[in-house]
C-alpha positions as CSV (number, residue, x, y, z in Angstrom):
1,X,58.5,104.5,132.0
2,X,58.7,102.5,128.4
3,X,58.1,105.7,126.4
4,X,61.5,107.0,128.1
5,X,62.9,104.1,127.7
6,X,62.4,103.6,123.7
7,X,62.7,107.4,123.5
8,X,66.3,107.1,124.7
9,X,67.0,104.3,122.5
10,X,66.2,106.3,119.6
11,X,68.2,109.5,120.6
12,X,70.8,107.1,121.0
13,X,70.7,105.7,117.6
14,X,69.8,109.0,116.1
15,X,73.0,110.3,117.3
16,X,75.1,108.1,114.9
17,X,73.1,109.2,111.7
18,X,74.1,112.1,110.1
19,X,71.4,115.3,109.6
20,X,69.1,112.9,111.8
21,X,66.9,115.8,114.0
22,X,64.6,115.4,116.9
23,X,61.2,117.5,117.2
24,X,57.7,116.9,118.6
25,X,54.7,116.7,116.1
26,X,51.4,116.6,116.7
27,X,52.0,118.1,120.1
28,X,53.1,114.9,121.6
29,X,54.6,112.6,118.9
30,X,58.4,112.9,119.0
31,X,59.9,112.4,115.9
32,X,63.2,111.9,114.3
33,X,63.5,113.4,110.6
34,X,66.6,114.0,108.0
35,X,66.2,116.6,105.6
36,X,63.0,117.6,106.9
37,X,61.3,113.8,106.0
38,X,60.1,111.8,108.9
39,X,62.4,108.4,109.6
40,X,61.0,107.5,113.0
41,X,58.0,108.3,115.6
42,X,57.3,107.4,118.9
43,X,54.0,108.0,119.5
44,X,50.4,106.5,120.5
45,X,47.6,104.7,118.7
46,X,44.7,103.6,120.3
47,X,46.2,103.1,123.5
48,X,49.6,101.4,122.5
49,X,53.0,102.7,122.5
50,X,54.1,102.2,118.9
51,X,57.5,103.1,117.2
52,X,56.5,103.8,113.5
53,X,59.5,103.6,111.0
54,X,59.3,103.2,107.1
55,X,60.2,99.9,105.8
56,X,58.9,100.0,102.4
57,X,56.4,98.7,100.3
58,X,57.9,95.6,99.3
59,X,58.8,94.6,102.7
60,X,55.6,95.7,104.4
61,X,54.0,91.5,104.4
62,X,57.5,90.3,106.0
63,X,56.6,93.1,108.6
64,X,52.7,92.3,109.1
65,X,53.1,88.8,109.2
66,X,54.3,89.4,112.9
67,X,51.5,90.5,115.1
68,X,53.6,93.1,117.1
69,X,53.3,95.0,113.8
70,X,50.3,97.0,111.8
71,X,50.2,99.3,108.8
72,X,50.8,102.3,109.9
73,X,48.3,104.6,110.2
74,X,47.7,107.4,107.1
75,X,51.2,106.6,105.8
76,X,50.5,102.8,106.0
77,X,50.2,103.1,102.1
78,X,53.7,104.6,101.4
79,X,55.2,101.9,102.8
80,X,55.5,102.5,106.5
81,X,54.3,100.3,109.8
82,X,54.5,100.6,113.3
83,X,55.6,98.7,116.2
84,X,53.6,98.0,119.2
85,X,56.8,98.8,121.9
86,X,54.6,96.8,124.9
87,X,55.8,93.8,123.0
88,X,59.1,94.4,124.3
89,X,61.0,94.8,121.1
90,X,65.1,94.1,121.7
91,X,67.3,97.3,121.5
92,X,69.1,95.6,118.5
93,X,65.8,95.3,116.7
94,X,64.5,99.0,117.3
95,X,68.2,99.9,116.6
96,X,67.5,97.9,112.6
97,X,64.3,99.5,112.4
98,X,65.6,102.8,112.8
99,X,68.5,102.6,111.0
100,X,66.9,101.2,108.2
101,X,64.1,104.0,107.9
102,X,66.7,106.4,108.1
103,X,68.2,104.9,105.0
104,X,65.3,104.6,103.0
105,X,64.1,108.1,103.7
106,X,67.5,109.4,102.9
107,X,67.8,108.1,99.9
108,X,64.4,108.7,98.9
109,X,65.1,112.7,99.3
110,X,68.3,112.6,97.1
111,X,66.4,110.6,94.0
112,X,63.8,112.6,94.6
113,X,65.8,116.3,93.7
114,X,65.0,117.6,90.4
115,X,67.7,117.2,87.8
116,X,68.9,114.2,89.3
117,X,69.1,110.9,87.7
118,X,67.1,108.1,89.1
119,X,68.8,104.8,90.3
């Protein structure tokens, strides 16, 4: 089943990042988080298997530009898309994607403390 499959991938990655947590959203979504703050969901939108991770704002047209990809839905604006995983993504790329979101949600949480300077 593909949703096992990517779902695996991701634990596997996961594993490697520190604080990274699994839990289910939405009452099917799975979702990996750090610090409480979403980095990755496997979930369904309109019928496709999509693996939605935060790339940013500024990266978001590299992203769309590819048709596998769409702007994520409701966080879409904060600079996150998602991945249609029918497209058969490689491990390596889901494995980027992932790693990359958890970064960027990461560090958004520690800027983001009160009292703390701002890069």
């Amino acid at each position: 089943m593909l949703r096992d499959y990517f779902l695996e991938e991701l634990r596997n990655v996961s594993r490697d990042l520190p604080g990274a947590e699994e839990t289910v959203k939405w009452g099917y979504d799975i979702v990996f988080q750090v610090n409480e703050k979403m980095f990755a969901i496997i979930g369904e939108w309109r019928g496709d298997l999509c693996l939605t991770v935060k790339v940013g704002k500024q990266a978001m047209g590299v992203f769309l530009e590819d048709s596998r990809y769409f702007e994520a839905p409701y966080v879409g604006k904060h600079g996150w898309v998602s991945l249609k995983l029918d497209s058969a993504p490689a491990a390596e790329e889901v494995s980027e994607l992932v790693r990359g979101s958890y970064e960027l949600v990461r560090d958004s949480k520690r800027r983001s403390r009160p009292g703390q300077a701002r890069r």
